[in-house]
N, C-alpha and C positions, 0 to 999 in steps of 0.2 A: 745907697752904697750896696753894691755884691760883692762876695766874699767869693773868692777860686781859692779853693782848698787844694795843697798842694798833696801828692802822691806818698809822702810819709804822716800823712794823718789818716784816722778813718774816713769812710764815706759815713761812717755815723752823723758826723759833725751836719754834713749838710739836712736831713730831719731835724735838729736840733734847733739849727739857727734859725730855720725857716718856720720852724715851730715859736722863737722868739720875735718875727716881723722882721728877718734880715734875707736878704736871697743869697744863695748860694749854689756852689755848685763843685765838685768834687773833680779834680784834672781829669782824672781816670773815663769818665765818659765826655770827655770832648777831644782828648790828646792822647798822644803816644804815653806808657807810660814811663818807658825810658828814656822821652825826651832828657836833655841837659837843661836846667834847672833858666840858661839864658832864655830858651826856647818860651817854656813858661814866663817868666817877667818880660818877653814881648809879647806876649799873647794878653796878657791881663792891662799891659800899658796899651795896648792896640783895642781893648774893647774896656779900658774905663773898670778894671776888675782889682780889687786889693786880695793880694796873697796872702794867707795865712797860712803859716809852716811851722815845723817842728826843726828846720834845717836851718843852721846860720850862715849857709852859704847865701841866699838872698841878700842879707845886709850888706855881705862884701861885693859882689857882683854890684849893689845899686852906689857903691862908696869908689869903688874903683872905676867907673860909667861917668861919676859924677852925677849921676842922671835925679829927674826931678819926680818919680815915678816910674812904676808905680809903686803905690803903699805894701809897706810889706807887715804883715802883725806876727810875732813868731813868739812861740809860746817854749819857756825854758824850765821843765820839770818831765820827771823820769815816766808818770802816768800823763798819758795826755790825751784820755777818753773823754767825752762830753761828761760823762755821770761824776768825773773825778775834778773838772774845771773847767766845767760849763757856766757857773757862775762868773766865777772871775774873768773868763772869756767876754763876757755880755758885758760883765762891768769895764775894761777894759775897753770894749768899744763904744760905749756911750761914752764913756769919760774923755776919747781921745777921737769921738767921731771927727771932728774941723779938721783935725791934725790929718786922719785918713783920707779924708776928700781932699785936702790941699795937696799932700804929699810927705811922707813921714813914715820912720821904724818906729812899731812900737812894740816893746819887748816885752813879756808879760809872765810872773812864772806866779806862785802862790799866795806871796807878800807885796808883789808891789809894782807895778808896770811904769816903763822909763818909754818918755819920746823921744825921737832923733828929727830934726823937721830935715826933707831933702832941699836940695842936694847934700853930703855929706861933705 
């Protein structure tokens, strides 16, 4: 699994993950970064990439689509540095990896990360 970090998270994220055995890679050096948010979930469905964002506009974009991917992981709390929930991030994705490779929302804030399996 690789991770495309969307343009309202750090570029920190990507040393972090990659530092945990996950690949990553930050919008910002492969894309516009004012693309529209659809731009990015064809780009990560076109090369197999699950979205991690801070924006819940993804969920509605892949719910409104119908579509069966791609994964989106979206992280809902005010700090959303690696150092502040980088844990929970990790755990988060080990616990709903199947979900992510198949295709799935999974929501994730401090307390407790919820699946969505696609299509919605």
């Amino acid at each position: 699994m690789k991770i495309l970090i969307d343009m309202n998270l750090s570029p920190l994220w990507v040393p972090f993950l990659v530092e945990h055995g996950i690949e990553a890679i930050h919008w910002s050096t492969i894309g516009d970064p004012t693309a529209p948010d659809s731009q990015i979930l064809d780009h990560a469905a076109s090369n197999g990439l699950v979205v991690f964002t801070h924006d819940l506009d993804f969920g509605m974009l892949l719910a409104a689509s119908k579509s069966k991917g791609p994964s989106v992981l979206q992280v809902r709390t005010q700090d959303v540095l690696p150092a502040a929930i980088g844990v929970p991030i990790l755990q988060a994705i080990e616990r709903a990896r199947e979900h992510l490779e198949a295709g799935a929302i999974v929501t994730v804030d401090l307390a407790q990360h919820r699946i969505r399996l696609l299509p919605i």
